[in-house]
C-alpha positions as CSV (number, residue, x, y, z in Angstrom):
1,X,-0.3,-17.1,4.9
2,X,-0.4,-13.1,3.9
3,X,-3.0,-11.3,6.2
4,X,-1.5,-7.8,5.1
5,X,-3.0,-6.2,1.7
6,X,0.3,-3.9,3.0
7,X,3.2,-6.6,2.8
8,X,0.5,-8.5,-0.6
9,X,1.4,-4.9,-2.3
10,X,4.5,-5.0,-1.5
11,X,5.4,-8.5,-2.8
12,X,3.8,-7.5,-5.9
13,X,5.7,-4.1,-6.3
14,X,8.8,-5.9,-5.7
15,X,8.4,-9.0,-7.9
16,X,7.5,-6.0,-10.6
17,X,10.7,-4.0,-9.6
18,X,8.3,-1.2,-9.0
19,X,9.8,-0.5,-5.4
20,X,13.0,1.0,-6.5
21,X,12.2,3.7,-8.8
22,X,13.8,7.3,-9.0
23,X,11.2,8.4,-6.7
24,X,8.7,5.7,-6.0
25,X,5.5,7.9,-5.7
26,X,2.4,5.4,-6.7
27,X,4.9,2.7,-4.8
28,X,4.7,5.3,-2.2
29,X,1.1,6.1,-2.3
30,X,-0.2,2.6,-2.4
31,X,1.8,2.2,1.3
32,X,0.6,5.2,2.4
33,X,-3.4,4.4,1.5
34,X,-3.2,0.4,2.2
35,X,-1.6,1.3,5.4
36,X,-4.4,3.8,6.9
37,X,-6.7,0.9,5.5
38,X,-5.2,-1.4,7.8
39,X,-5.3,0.0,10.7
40,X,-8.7,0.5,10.6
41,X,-9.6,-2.5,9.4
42,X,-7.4,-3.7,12.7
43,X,-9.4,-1.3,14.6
44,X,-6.6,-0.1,15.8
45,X,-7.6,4.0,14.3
46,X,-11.3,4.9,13.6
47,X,-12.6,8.4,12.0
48,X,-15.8,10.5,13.2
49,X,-18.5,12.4,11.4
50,X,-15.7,15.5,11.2
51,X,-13.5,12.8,9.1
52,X,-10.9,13.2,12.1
53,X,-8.7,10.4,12.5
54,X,-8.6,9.2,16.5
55,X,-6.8,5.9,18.0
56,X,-9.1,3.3,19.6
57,X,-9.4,3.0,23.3
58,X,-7.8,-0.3,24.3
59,X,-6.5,-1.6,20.9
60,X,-4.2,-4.0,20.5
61,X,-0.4,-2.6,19.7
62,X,0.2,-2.8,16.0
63,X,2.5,-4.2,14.1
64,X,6.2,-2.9,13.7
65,X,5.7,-1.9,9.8
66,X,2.5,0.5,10.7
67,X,4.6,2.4,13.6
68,X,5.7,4.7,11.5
69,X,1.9,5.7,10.1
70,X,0.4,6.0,13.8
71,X,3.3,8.3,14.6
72,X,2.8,10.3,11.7
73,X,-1.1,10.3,12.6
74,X,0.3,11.5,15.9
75,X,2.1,14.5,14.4
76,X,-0.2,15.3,11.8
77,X,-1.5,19.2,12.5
78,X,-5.3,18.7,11.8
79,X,-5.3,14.8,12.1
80,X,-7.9,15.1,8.6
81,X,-7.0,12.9,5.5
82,X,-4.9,15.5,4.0
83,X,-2.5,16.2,7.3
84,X,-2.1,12.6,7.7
85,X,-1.0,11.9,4.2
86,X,0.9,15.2,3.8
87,X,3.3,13.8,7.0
88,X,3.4,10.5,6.1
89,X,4.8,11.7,2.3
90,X,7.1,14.1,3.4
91,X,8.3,13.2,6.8
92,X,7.6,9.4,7.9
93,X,7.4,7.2,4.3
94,X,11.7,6.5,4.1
95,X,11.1,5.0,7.9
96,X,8.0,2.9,6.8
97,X,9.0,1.5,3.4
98,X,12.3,0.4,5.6
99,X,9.8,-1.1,7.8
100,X,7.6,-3.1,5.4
101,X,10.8,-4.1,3.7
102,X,12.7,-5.2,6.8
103,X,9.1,-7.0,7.5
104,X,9.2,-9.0,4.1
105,X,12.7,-9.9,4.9
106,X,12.6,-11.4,8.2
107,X,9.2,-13.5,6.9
108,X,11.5,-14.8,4.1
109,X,8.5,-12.9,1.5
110,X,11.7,-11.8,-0.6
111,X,15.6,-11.9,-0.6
112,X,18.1,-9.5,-0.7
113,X,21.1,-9.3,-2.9
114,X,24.0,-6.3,-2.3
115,X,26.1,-5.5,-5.5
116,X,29.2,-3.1,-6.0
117,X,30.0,-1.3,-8.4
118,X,33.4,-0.5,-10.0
119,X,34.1,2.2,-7.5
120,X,33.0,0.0,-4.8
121,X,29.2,1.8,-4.5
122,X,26.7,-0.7,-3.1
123,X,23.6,-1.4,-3.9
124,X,21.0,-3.8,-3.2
125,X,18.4,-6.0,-5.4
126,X,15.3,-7.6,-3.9
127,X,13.8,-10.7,-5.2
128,X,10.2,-11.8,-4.5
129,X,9.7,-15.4,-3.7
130,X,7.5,-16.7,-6.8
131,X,5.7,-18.5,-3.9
132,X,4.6,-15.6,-2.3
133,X,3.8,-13.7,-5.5
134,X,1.3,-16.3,-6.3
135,X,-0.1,-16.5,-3.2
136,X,-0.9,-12.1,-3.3
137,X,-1.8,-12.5,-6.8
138,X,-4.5,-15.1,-6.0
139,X,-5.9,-12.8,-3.6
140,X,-7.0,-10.5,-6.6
141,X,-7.5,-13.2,-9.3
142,X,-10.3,-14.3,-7.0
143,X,-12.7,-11.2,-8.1
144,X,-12.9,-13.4,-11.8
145,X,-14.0,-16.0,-9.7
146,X,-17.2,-17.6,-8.2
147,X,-15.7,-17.2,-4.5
148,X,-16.8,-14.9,-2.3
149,X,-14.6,-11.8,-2.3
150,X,-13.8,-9.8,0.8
151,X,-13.7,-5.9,1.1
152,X,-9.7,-6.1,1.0
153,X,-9.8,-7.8,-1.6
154,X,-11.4,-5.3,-3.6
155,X,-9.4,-2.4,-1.8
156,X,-6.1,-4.0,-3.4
157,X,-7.1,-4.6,-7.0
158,X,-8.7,-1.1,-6.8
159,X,-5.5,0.1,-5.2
160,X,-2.9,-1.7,-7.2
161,X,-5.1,-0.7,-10.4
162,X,-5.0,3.2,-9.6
163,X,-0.9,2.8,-9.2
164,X,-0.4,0.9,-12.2
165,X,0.8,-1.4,-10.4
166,X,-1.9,-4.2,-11.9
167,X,-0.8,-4.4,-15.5
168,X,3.0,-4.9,-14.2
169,X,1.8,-7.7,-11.7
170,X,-0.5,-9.7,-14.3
171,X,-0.8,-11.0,-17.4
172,X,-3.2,-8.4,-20.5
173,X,-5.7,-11.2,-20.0
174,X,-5.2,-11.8,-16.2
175,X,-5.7,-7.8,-16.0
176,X,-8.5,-6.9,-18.3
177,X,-10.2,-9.5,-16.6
178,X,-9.8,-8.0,-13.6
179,X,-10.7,-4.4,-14.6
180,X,-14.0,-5.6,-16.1
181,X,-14.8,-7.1,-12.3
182,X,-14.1,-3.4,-10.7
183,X,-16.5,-2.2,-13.1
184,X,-19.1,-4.3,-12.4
185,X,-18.2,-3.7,-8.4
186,X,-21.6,-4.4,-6.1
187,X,-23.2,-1.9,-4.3
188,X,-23.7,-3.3,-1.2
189,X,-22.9,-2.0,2.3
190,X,-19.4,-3.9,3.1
191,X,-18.2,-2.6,-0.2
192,X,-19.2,1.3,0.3
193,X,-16.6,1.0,3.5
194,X,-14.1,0.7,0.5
195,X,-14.8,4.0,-1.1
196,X,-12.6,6.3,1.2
197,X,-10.0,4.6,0.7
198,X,-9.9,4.6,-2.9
199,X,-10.8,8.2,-2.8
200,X,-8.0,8.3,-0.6
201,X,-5.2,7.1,-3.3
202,X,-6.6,10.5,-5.6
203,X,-5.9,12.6,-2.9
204,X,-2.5,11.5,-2.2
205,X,-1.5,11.2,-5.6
206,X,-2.2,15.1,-5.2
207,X,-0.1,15.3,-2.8
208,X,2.4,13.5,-3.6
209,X,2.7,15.7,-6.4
210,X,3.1,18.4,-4.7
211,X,5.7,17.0,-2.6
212,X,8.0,15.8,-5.5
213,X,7.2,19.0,-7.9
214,X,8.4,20.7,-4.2
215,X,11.5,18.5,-4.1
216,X,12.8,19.3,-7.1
217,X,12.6,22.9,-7.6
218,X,13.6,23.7,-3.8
């Protein structure tokens, strides 16, 4: 079973060939926000009244695909949102995406295929397992039902919805369905935990504007 609302986005952005793009960005900014999500949800980072980003005393060692965010909290220069998102974009993201995918592959969550080209160029194709693409898609589809729905839960529809990546992952009934449960979202304290992290995909949409607009007129 998928613990990760990391690796669930990544299924889904695969199985929507979303995580091959020119440049990726909401591919990219969905890692980036899911994974700072994650490790506090694994209480492995926690943030103080300043909204400064510290590591937990005695928590457990994460998992190889969120190295690469704790080192880029590491060298980010103000350890704030912003710092941490600007190094992630511009200096750690090739080394996690390699991570998350080398993490679906060795779990069997997708397959790999290598073509060449005429001129002997290769590239590679990844395939999500359908199995596995129903199981992350279930995780969402559960806000249109009468279960109980964890805070991840939310934090990946809202997610996956503010990248786009909801209407490529669902069906137009499957997805308006689930827009019409974010509306009617409960205000209750579990949920409000939710709210940086959404405000979180805004701000590195910004930047990751920036960054590209940065890229391609340097």
């Amino acid at each position: 079973m998928i613990r990760s609302n990391v690796i669930r986005y990544a299924v889904l952005a695969v199985s929507a060939n979303k995580n091959s793009t020119m440049f990726q960005q909401d591919y990219q900014v969905g890692l980036a926000v899911l994974g700072l999500y994650e490790l506090e949800e694994r209480k492995l980072i926690f943030w103080d009244e300043a909204s400064t980003c510290h590591f937990s005393s005695g928590a457990q060692e994460e998992l190889p695909y969120l190295r690469p965010l704790c080192e880029a909290i590491k060298q980010s220069s103000g350890k704030t949102l912003d710092s941490i998102l600007f190094t992630v974009l511009t200096r750690y993201m090739k080394d996690y995406t390699d991570q998350v995918e080398g993490y679906l592959k060795d779990n069997r969550l997708v397959s790999e295929k290598v073509n060449k080209s005429l001129f002997g160029l290769e590239s590679k194709d990844l395939k999500a397992e359908q199995k596995s693409v129903e199981e992350c898609k279930a995780q969402v589809l559960a806000l249109c039902s009468d279960h109980a729905v964890t805070p991840a839960q939310w934090v990946l529809a809202e997610v996956l919805l503010k990248t786009g990546l909801l209407d490529d992952s669902y069906n137009r009934q499957e997805a308006k369905s689930i827009k019409e449960k974010l509306q009617e979202r409960p205000d209750i304290p579990e949920l409000r935990a939710c709210e940086k992290t959404l405000g979180a995909v805004d701000r590195a949409c910004s930047i990751g504007m920036a960054v590209l607009a940065t890229t391609m007129f340097s």
